[in-house]
N, C-alpha and C positions, 0 to 999 in steps of 0.2 A: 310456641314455634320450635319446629323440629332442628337443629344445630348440624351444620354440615362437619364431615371425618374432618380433624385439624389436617393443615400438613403435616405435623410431627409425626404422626401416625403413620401415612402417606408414602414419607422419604424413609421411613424405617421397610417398605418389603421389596421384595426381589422375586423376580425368577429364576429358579432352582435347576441347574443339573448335578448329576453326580455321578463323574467320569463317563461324559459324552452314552448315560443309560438313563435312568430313570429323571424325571425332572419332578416338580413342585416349587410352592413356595417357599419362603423364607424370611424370616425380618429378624432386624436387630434390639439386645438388649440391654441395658447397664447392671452389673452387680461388681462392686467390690474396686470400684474402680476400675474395669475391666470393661468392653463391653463384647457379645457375644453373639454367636447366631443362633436361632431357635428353626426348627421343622420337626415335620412328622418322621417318625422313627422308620415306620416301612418302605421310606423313598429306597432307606440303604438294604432292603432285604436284599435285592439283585446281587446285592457285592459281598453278603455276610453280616453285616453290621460291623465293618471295619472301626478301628480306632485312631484310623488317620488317614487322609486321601487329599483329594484336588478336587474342587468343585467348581463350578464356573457361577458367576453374577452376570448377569443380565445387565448390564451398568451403562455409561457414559458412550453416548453414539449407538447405540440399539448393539450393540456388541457383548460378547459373553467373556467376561473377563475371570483368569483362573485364581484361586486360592489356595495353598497351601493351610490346611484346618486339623488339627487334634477335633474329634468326634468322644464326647461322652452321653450319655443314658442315665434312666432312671432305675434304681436300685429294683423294682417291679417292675418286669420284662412285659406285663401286659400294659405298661402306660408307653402311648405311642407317641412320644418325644425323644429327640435327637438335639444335643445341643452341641454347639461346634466355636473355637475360638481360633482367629488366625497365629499359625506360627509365629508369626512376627510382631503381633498383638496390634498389628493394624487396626483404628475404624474403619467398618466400612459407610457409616452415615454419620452424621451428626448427635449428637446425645439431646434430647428432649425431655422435658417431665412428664414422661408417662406412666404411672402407679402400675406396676406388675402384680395386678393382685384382682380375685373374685369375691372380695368379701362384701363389698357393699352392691354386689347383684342381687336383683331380689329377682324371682321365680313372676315370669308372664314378663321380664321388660325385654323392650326393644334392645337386640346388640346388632354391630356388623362385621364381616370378615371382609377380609380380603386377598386376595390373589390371583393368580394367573390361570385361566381354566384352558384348556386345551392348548391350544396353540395362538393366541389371540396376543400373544405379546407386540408383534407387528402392526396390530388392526386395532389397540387402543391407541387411547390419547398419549401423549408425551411430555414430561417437565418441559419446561421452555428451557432451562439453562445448560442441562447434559444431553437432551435429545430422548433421558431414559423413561420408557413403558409408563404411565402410572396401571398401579392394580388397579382392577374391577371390584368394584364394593357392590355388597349386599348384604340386605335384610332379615335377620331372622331374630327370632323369641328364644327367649332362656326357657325350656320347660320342665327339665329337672335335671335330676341325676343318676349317677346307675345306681343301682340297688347294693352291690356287692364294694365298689370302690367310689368315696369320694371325690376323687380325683378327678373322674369321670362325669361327662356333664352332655346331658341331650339337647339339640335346639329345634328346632319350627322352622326349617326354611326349606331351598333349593341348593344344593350343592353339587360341584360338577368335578370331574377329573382335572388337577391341576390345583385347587384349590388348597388341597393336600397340605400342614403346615404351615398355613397363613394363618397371619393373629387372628382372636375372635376382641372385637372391645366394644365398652360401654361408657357413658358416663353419669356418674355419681350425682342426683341431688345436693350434694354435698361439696363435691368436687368445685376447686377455686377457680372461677373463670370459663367453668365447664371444661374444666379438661380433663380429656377422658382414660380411661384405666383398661390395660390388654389382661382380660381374664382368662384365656383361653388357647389352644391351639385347636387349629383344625385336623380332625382326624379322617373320617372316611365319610361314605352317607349310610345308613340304611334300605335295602334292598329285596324284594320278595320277587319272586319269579311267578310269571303270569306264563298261561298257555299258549302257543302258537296255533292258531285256526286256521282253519282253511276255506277256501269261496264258499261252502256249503254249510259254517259253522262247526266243522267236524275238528275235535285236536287232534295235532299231527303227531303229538310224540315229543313236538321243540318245544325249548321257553326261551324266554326274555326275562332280563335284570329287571325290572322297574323302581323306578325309583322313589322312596318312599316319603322324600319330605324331610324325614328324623335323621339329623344331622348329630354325629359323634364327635367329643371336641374333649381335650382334656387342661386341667388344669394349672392354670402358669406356674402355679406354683411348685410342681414338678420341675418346671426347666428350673427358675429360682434356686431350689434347691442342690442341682447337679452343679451348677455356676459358685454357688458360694461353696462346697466341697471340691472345687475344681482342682486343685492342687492335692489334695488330700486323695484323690480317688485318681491320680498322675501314677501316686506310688501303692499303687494298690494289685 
């Protein structure tokens, strides 16, 4: 019997803006007694990759509630994670045991992500107690990883715009009580351009993005990593 997402998993995502431009997701972490935001690193190209700004949550009464957040990165500017802590060192969720880790994924299992794909924050379901969005979950397969960086991990599914930055999880045979482990962030999709036809079969010249299924996600342990040097990499 397949096991539904806990809520722990659930109340950790958000929808993402960053400064009234780019949006995605977002969800919460623990390290070091601290807890932290994690997303995908190219929400912030728009703005430079800044190292501090205002972001808005999606939070309590469907409403975009602002942040004050220091922004840090992964020392390898091709892992596409952004992790972010509030100034004030506020939570923004409750802390839950979830294992920030991909080590007990094996290759062909079932994982899910989730987050907010286009504009659809209004048109899901809602928590009952704040009013706030729940994400959109979905299905996909672990099917490897890149060739060149570990870190880097490929999935089997469908991914859409918005998704961007939302955990990937799983859980463990192993795992107590089946609670499950965020291995992952979401990165982009994979994409090959198909020809534009015309009534007579003829190409016009145009193409299309298509989408190819093979989803880009990299490893939590990246974020992990930026969080537990998070003071060390302040005065750097």
């Amino acid at each position: 019997m397949v096991q539904p997402i806990q809520p722990g998993i659930l109340n950790r995502v958000f929808k993402l803006i960053c400064e009234d431009k780019s949006t995605g997701t977002t969800f919460t972490m623990e390290c070091n007694d601290s807890q932290f935001l994690v997303t995908a690193k190219h929400i912030f190209e728009d703005l430079g990759f800044p190292k501090e700004g205002t972001i808005g949550l999606l939070t309590e009464g469907g409403k975009y509630t602002p942040y004050e957040v220091d922004i840090r990165y992964p020392a390898d500017p091709k892992v596409d994670i952004a992790v972010m802590r509030c100034k004030d060192h506020r939570q923004i969720s409750p802390a839950h045991p979830n294992p920030n880790t991909s080590e007990e994924l094996e290759f062909g299992q079932d994982v899910f992500f989730l987050g907010f794909p286009y504009d659809y924050d209004e048109l899901s379901m809602s928590f009952p107690t704040d009013k706030r969005p729940i994400p959109f979950i979905r299905k996909a397969c672990f099917a490897g990883r890149f060739k060149d960086r570990y870190a880097g991990m490929f999935l089997d599914g469908h991914n859409d715009p918005g998704f961007s930055g939302g955990p990937v999880c799983y859980r463990s045979t192993d795992a107590p009580n089946g609670t499950m482990s965020i291995a992952a962030v979401i990165s982009r999709y994979r994409f090959e351009k198909q020809a534009v036809l015309d009534e007579n079969g003829r190409p016009t010249g145009s193409y299309v993005e298509s989408n190819t299924g093979i989803i880009a996600a990299y490893d939590i342990k990246e974020a992990v990593q930026v969080a537990e040097r998070w003071d060390d990499s302040a005065t750097m």
